[in-house]
PyMOL Python script that loads the backbone (N, CA, C, O; Angstrom):
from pymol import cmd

cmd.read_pdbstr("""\
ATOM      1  N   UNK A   1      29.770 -51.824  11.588  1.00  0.00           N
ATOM      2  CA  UNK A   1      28.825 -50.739  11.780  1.00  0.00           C
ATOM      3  C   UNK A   1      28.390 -50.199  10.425  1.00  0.00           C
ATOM      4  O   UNK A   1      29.202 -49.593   9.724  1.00  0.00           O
ATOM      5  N   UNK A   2      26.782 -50.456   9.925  1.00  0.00           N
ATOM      6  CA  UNK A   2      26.028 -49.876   8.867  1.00  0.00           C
ATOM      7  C   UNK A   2      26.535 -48.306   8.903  1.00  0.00           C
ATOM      8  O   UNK A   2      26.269 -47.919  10.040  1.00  0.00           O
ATOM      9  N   UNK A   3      27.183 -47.171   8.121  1.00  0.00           N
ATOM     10  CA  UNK A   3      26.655 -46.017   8.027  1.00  0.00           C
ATOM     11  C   UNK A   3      25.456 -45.712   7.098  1.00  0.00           C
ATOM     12  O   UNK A   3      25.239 -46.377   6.085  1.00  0.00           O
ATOM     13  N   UNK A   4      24.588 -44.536   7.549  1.00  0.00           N
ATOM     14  CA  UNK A   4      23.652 -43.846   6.641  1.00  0.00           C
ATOM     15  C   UNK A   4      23.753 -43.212   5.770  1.00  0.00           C
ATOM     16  O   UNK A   4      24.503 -42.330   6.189  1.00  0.00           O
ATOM     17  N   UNK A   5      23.414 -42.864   4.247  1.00  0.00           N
ATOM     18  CA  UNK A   5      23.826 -42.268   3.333  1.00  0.00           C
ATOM     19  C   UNK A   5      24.494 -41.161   3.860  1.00  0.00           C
ATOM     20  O   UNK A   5      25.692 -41.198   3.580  1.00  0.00           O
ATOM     21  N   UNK A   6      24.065 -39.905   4.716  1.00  0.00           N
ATOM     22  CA  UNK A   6      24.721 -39.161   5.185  1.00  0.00           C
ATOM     23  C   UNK A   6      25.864 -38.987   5.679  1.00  0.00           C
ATOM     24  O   UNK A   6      26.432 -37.934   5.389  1.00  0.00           O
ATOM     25  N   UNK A   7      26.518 -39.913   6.530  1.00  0.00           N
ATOM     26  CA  UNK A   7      27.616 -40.496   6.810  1.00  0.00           C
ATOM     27  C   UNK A   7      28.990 -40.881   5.635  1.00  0.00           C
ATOM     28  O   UNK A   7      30.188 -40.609   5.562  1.00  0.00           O
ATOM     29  N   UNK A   8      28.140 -41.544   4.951  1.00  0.00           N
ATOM     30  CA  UNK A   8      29.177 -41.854   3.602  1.00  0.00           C
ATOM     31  C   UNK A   8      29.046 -40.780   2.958  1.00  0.00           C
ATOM     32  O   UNK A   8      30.104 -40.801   2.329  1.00  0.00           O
ATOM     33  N   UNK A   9      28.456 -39.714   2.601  1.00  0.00           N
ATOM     34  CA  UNK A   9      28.472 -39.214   1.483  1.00  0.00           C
ATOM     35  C   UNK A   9      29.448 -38.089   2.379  1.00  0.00           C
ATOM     36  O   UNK A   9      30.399 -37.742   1.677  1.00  0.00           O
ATOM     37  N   UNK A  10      29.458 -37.555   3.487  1.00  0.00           N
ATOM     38  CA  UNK A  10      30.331 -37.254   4.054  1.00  0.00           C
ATOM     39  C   UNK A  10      31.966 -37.213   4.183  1.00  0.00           C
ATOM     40  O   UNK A  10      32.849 -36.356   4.139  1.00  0.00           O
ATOM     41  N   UNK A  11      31.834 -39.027   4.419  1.00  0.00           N
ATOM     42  CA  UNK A  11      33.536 -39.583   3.994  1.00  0.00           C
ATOM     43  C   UNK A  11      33.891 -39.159   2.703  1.00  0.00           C
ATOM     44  O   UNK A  11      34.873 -38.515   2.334  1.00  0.00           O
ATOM     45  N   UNK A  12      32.678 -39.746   1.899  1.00  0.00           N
ATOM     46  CA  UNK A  12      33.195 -39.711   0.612  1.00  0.00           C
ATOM     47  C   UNK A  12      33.961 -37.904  -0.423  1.00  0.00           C
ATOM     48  O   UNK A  12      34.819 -37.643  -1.266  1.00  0.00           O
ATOM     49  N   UNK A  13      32.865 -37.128   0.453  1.00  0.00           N
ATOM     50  CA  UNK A  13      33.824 -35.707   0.229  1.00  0.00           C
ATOM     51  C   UNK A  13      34.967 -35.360   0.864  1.00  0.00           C
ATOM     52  O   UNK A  13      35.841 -34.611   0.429  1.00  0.00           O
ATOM     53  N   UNK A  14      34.940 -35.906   1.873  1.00  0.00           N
ATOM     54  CA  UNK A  14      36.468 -36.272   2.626  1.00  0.00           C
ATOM     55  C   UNK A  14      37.419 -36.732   2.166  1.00  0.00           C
ATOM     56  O   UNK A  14      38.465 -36.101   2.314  1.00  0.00           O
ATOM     57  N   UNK A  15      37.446 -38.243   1.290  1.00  0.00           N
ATOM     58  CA  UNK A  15      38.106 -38.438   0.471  1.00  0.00           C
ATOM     59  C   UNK A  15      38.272 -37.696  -0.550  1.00  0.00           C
ATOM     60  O   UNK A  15      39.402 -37.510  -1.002  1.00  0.00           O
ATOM     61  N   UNK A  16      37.300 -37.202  -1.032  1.00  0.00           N
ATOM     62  CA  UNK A  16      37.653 -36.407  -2.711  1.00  0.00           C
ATOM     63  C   UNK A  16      38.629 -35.227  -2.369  1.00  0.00           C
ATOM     64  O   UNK A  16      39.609 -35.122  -3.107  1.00  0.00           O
ATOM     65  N   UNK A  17      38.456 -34.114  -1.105  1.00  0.00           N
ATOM     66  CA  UNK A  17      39.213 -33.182  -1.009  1.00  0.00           C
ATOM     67  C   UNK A  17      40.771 -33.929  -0.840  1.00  0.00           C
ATOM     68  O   UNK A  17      41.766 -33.327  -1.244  1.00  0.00           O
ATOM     69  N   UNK A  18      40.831 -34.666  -0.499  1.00  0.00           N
ATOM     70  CA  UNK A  18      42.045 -35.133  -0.208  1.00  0.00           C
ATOM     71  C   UNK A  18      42.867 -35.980  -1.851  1.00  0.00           C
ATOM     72  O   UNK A  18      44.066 -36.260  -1.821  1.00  0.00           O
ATOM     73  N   UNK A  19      42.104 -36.242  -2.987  1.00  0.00           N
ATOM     74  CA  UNK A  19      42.462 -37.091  -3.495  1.00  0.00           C
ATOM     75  C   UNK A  19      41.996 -36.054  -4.923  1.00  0.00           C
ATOM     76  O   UNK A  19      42.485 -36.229  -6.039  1.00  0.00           O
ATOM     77  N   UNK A  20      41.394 -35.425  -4.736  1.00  0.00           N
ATOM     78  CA  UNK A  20      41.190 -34.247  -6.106  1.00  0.00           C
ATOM     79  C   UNK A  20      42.445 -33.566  -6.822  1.00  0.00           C
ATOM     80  O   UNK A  20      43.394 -33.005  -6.275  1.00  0.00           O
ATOM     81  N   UNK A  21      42.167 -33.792  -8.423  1.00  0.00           N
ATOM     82  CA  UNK A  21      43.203 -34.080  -9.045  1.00  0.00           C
ATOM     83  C   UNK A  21      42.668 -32.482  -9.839  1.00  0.00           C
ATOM     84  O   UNK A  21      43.350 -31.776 -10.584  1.00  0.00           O
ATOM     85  N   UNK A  22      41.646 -32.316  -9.507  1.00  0.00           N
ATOM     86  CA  UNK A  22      41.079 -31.870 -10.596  1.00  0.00           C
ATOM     87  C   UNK A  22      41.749 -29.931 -10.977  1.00  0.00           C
ATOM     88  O   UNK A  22      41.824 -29.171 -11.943  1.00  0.00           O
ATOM     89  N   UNK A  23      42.129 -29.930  -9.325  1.00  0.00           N
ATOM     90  CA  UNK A  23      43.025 -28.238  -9.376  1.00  0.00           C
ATOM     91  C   UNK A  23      44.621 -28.304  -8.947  1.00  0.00           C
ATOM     92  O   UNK A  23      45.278 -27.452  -8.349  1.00  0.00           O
ATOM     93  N   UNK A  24      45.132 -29.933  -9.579  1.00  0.00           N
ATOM     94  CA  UNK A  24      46.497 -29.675  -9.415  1.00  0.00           C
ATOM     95  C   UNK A  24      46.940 -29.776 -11.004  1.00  0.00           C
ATOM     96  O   UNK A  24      46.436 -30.531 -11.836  1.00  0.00           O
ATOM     97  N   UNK A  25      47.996 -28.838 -11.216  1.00  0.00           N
ATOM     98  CA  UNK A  25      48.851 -28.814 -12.441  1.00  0.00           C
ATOM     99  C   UNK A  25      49.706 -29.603 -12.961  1.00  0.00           C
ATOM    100  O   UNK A  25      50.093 -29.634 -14.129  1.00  0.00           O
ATOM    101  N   UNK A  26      50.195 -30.667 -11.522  1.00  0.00           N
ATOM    102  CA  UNK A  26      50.959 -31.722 -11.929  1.00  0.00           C
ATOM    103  C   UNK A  26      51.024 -33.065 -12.138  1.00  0.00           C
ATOM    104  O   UNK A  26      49.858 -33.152 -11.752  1.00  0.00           O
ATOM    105  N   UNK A  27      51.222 -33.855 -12.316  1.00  0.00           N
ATOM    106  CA  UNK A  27      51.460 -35.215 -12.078  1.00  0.00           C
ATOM    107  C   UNK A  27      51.436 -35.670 -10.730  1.00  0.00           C
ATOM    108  O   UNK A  27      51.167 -36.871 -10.685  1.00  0.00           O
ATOM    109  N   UNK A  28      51.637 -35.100  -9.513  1.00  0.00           N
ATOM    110  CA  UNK A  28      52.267 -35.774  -8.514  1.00  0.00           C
ATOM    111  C   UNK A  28      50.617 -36.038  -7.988  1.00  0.00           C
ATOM    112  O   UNK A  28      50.349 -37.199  -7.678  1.00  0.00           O
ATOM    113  N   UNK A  29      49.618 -35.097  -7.889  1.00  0.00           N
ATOM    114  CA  UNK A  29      48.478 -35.835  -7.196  1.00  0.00           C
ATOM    115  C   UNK A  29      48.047 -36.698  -7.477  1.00  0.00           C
ATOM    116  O   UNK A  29      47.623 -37.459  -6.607  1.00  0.00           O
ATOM    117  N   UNK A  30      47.931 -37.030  -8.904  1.00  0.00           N
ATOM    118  CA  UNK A  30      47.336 -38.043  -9.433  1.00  0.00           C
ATOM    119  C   UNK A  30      48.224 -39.667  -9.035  1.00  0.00           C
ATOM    120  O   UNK A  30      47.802 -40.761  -8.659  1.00  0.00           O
ATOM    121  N   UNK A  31      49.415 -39.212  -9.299  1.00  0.00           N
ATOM    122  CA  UNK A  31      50.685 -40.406  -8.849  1.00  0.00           C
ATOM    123  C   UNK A  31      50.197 -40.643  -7.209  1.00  0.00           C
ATOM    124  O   UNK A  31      49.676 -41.669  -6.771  1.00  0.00           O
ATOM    125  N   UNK A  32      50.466 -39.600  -6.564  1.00  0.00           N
ATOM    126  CA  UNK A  32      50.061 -40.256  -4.968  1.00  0.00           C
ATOM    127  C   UNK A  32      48.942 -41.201  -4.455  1.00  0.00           C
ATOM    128  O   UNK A  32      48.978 -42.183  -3.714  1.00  0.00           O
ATOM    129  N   UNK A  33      47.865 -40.520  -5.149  1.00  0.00           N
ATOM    130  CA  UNK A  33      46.651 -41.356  -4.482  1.00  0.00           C
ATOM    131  C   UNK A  33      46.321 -42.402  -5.781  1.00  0.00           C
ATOM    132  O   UNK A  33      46.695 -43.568  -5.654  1.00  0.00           O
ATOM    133  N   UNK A  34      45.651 -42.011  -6.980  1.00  0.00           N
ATOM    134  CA  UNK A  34      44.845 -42.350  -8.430  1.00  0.00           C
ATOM    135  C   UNK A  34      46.068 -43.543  -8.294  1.00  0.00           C
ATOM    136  O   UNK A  34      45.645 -44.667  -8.023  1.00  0.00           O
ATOM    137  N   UNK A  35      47.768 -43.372  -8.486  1.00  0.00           N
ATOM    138  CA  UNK A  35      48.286 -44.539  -8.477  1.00  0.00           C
ATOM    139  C   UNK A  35      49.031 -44.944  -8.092  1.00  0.00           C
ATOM    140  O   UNK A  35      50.010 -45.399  -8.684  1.00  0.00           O
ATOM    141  N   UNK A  36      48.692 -44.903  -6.234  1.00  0.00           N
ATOM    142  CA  UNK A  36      48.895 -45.224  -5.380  1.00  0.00           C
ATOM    143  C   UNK A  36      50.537 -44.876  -4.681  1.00  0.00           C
ATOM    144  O   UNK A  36      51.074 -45.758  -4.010  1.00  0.00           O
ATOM    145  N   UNK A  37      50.843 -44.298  -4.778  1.00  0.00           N
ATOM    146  CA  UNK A  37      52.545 -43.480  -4.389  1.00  0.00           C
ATOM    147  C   UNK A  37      52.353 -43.487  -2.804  1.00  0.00           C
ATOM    148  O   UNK A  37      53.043 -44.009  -1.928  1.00  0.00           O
ATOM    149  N   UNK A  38      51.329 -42.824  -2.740  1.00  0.00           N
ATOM    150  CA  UNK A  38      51.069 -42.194  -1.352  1.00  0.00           C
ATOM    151  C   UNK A  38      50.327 -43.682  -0.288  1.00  0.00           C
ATOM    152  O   UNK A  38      50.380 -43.475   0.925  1.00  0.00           O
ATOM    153  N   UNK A  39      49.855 -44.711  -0.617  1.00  0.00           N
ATOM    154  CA  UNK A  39      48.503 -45.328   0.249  1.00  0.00           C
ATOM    155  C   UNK A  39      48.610 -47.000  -0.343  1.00  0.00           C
ATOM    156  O   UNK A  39      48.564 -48.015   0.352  1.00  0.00           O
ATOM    157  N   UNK A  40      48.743 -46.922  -1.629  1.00  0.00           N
ATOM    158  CA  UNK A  40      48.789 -47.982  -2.333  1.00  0.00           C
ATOM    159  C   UNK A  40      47.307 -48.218  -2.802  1.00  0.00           C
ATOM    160  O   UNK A  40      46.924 -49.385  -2.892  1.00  0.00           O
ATOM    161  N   UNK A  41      46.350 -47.071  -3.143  1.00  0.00           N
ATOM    162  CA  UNK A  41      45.238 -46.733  -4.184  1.00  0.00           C
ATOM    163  C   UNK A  41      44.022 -46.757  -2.581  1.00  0.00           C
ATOM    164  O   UNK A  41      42.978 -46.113  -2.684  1.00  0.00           O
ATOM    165  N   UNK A  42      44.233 -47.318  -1.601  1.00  0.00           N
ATOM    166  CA  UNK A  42      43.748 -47.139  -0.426  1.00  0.00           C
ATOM    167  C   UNK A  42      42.385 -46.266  -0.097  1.00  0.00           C
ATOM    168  O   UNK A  42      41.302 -46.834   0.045  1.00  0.00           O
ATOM    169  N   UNK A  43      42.545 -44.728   0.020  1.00  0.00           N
ATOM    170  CA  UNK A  43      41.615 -44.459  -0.164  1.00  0.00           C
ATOM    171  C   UNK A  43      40.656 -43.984  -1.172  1.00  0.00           C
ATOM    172  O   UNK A  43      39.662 -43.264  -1.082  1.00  0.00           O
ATOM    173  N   UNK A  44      41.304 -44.666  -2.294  1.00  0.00           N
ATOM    174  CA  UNK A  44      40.768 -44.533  -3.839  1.00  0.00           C
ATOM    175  C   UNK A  44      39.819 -45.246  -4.043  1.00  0.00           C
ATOM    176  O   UNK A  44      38.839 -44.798  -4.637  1.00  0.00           O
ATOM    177  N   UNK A  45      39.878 -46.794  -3.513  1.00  0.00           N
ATOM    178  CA  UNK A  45      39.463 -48.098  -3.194  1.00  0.00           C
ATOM    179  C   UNK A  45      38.369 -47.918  -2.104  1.00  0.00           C
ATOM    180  O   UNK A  45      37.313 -48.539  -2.221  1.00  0.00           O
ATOM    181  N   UNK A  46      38.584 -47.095  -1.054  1.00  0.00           N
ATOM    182  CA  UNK A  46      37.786 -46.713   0.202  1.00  0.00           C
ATOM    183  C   UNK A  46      36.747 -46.013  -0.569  1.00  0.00           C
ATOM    184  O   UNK A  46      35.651 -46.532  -0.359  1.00  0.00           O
ATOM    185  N   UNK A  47      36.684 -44.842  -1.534  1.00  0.00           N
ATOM    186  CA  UNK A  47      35.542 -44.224  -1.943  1.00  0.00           C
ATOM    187  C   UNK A  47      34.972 -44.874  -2.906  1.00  0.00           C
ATOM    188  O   UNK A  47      33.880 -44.629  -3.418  1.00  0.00           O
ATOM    189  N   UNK A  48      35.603 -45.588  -3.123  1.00  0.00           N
ATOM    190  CA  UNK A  48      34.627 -46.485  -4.408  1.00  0.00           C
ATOM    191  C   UNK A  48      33.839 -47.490  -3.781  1.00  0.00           C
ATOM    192  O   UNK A  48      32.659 -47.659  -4.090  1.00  0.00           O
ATOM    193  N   UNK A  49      34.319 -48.045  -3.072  1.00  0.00           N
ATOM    194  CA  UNK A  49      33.267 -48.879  -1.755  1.00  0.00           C
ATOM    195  C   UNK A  49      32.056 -48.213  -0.845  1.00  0.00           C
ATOM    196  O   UNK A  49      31.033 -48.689  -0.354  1.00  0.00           O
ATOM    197  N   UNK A  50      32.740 -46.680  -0.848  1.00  0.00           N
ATOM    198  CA  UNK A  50      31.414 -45.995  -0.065  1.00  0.00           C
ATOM    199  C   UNK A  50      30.553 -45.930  -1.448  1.00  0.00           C
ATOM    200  O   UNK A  50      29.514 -46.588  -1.392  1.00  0.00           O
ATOM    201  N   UNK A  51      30.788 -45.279  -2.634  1.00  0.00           N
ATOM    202  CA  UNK A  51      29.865 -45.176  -3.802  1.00  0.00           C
ATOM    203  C   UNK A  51      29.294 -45.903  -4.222  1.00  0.00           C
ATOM    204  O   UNK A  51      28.308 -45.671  -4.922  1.00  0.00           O
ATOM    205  N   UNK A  52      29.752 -47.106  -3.914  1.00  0.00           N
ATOM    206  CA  UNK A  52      29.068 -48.608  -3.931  1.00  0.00           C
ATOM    207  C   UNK A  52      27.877 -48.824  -3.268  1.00  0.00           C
ATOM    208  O   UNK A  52      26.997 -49.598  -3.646  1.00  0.00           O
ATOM    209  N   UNK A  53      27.854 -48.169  -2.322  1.00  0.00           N
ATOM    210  CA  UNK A  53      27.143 -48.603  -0.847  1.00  0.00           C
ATOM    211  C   UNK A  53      25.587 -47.444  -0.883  1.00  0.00           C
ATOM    212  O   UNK A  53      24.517 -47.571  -0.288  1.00  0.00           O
ATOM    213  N   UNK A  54      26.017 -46.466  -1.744  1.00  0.00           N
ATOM    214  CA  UNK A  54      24.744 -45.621  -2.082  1.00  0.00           C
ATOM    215  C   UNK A  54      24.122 -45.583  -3.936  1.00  0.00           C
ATOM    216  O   UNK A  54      23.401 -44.768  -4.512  1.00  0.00           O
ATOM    217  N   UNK A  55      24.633 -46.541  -4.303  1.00  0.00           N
ATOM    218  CA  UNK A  55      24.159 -47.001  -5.788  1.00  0.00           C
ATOM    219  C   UNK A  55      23.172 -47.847  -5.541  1.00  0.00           C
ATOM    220  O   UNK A  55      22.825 -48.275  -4.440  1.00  0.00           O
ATOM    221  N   UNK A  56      22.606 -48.145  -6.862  1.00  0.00           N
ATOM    222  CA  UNK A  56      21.466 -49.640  -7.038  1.00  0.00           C
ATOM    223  C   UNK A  56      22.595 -50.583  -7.701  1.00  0.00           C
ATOM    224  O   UNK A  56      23.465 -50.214  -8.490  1.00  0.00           O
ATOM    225  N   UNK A  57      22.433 -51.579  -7.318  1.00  0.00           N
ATOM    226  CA  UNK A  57      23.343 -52.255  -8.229  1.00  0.00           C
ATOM    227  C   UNK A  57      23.296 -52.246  -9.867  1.00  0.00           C
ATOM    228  O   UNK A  57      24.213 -52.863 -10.410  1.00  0.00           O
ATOM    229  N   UNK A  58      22.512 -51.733 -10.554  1.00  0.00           N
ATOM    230  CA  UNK A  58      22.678 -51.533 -11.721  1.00  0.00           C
ATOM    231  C   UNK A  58      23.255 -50.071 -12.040  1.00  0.00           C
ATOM    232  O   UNK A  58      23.863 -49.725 -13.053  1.00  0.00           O
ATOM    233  N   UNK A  59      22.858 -49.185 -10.750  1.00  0.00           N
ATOM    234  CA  UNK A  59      23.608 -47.881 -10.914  1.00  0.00           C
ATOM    235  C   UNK A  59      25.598 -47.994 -10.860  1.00  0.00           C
ATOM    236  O   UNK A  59      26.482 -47.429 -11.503  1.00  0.00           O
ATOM    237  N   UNK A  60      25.598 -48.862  -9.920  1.00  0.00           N
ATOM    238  CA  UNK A  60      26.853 -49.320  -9.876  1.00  0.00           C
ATOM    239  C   UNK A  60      27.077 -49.612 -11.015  1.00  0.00           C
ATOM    240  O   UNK A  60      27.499 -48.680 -11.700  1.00  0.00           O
ATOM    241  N   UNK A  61      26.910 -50.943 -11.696  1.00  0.00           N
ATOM    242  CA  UNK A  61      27.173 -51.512 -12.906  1.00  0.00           C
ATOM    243  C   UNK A  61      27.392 -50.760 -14.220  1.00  0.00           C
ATOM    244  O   UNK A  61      28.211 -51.156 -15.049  1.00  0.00           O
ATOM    245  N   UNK A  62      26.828 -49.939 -14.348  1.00  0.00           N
ATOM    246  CA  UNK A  62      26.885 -48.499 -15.537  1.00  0.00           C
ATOM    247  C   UNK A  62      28.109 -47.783 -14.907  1.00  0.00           C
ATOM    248  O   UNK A  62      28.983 -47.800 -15.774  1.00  0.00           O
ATOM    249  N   UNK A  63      28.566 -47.168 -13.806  1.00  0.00           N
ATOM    250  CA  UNK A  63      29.536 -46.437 -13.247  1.00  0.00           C
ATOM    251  C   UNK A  63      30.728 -47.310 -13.398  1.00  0.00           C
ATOM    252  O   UNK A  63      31.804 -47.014 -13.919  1.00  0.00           O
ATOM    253  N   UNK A  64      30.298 -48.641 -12.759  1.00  0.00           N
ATOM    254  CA  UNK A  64      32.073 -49.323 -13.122  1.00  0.00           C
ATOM    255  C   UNK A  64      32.538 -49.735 -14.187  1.00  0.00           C
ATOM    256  O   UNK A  64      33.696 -50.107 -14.375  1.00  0.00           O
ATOM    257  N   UNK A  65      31.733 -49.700 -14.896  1.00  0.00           N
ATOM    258  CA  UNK A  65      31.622 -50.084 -16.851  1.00  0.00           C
ATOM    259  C   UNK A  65      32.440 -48.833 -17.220  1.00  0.00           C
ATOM    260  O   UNK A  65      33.590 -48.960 -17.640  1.00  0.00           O
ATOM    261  N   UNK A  66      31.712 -47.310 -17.031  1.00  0.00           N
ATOM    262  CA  UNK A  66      31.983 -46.329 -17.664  1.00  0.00           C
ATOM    263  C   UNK A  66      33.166 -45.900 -17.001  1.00  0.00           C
ATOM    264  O   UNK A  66      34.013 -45.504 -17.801  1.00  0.00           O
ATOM    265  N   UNK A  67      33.571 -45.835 -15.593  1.00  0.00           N
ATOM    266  CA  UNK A  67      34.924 -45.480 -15.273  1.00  0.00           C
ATOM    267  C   UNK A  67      35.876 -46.388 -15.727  1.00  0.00           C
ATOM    268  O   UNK A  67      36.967 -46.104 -15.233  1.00  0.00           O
ATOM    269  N   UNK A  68      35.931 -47.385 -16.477  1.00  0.00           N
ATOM    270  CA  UNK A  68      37.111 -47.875 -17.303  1.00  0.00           C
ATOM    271  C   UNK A  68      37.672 -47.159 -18.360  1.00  0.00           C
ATOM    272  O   UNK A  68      38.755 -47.316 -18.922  1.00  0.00           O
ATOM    273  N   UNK A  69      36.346 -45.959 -18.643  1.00  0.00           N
ATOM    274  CA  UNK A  69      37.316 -44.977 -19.930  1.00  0.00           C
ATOM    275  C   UNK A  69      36.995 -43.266 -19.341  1.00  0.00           C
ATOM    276  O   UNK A  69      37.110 -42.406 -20.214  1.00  0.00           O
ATOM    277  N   UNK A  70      36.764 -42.978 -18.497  1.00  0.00           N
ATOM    278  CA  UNK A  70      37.244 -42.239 -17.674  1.00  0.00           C
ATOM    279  C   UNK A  70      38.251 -41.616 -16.983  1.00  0.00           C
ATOM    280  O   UNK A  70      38.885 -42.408 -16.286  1.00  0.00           O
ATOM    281  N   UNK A  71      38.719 -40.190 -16.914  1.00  0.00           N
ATOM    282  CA  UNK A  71      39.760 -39.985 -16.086  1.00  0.00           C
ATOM    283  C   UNK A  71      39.416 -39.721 -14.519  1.00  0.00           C
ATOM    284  O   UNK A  71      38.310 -39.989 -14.049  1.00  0.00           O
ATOM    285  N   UNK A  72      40.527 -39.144 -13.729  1.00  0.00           N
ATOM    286  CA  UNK A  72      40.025 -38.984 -12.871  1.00  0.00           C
ATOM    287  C   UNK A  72      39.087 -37.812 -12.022  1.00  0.00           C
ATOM    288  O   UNK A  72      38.471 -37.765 -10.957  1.00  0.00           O
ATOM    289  N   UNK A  73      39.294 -37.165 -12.844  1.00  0.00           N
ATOM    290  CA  UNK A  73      38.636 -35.862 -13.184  1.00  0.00           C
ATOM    291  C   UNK A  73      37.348 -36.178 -13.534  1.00  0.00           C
ATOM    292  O   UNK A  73      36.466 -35.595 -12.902  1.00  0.00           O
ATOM    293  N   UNK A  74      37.052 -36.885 -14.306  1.00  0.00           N
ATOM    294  CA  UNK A  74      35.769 -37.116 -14.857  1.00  0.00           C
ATOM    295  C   UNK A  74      34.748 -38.031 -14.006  1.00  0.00           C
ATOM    296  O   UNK A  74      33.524 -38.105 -14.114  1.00  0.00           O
ATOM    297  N   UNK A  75      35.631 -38.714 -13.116  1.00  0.00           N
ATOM    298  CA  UNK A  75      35.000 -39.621 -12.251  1.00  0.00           C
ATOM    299  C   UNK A  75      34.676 -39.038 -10.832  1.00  0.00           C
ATOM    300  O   UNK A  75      33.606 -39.382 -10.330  1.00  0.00           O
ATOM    301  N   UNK A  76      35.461 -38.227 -10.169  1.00  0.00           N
ATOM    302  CA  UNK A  76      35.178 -37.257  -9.255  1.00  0.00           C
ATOM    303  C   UNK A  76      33.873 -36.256  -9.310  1.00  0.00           C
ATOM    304  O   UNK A  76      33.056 -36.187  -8.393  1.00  0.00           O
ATOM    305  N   UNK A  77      33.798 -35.441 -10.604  1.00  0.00           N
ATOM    306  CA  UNK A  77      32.735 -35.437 -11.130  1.00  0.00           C
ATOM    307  C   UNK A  77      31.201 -35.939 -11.360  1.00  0.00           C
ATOM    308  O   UNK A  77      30.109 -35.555 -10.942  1.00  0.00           O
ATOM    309  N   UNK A  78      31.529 -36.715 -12.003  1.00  0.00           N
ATOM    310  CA  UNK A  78      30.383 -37.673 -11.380  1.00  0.00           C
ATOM    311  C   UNK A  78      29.504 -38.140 -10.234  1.00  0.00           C
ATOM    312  O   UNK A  78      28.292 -38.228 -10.037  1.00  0.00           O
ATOM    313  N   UNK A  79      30.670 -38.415  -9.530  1.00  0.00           N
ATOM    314  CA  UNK A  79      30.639 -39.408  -7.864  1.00  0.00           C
ATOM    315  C   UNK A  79      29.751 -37.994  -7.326  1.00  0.00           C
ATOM    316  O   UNK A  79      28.621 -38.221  -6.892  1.00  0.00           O
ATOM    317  N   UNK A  80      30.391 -36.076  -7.350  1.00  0.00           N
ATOM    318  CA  UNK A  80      29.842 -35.073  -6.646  1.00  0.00           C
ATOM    319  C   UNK A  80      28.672 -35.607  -7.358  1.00  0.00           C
ATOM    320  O   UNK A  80      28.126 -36.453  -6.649  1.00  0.00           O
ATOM    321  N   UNK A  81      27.992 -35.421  -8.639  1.00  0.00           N
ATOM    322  CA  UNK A  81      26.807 -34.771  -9.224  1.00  0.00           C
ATOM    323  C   UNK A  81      25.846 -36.196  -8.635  1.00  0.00           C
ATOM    324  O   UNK A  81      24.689 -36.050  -8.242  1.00  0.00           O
ATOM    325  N   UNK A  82      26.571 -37.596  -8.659  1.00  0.00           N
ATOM    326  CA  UNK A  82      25.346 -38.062  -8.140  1.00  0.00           C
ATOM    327  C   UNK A  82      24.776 -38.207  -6.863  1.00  0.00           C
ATOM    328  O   UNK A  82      23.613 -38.590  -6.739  1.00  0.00           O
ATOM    329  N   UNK A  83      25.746 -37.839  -5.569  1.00  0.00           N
ATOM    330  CA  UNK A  83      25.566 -37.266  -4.553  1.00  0.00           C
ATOM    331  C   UNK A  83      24.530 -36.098  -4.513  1.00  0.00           C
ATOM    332  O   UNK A  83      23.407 -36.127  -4.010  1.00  0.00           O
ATOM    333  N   UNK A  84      25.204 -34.977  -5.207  1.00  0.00           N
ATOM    334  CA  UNK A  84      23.884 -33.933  -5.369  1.00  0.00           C
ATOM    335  C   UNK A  84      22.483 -34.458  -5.369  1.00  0.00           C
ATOM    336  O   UNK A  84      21.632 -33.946  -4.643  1.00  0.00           O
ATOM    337  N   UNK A  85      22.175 -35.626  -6.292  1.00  0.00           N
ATOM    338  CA  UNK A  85      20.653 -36.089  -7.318  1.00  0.00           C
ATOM    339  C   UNK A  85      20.611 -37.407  -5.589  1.00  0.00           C
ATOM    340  O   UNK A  85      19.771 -38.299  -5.472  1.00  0.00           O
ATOM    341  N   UNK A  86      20.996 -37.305  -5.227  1.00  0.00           N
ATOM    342  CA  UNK A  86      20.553 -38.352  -3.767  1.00  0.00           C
ATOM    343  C   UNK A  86      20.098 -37.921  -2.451  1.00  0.00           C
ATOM    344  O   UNK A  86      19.843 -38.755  -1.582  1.00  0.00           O
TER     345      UNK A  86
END
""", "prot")
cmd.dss("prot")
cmd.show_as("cartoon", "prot")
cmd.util.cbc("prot")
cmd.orient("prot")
């Protein structure tokens, strides 16, 4: 089953509340989901496939380039602001 941007961009904040690193103080969120404690990177892997699915493939290609020196913070970030611009 195709979803519509709406749909994913949906999940995809679904995932982020669940996987947002960005207002915990410790180590452990990032360990659970970012590397995999909790899922085995699961739905880390799941939102990057929905973000996939509302890119151009060259928009992709710049994002998976640049999240190699990225944290996760910085990539969450992102993923919201280009949701916003869609």
């Amino acid at each position: 089953m195709q979803l519509d941007n709406e749909q994913i961009n949906k999940n995809i904040r679904s995932i982020i509340s669940i996987v947002d690193t960005r207002n915990d103080d410790t180590d452990e969120q990032y360990d659970n989901w970012w590397g995999g404690k909790m899922d085995d990177c699961f739905l880390i892997n799941y939102m990057f496939e929905l973000v996939e699915e509302i890119m151009t493939e060259k928009e992709h290609n710049d994002f998976s380039e640049w999240c190699l020196k990225a944290t996760s913070d910085e990539i969450l970030n992102y993923i919201e602001q280009f949701m916003e611009g869609n």
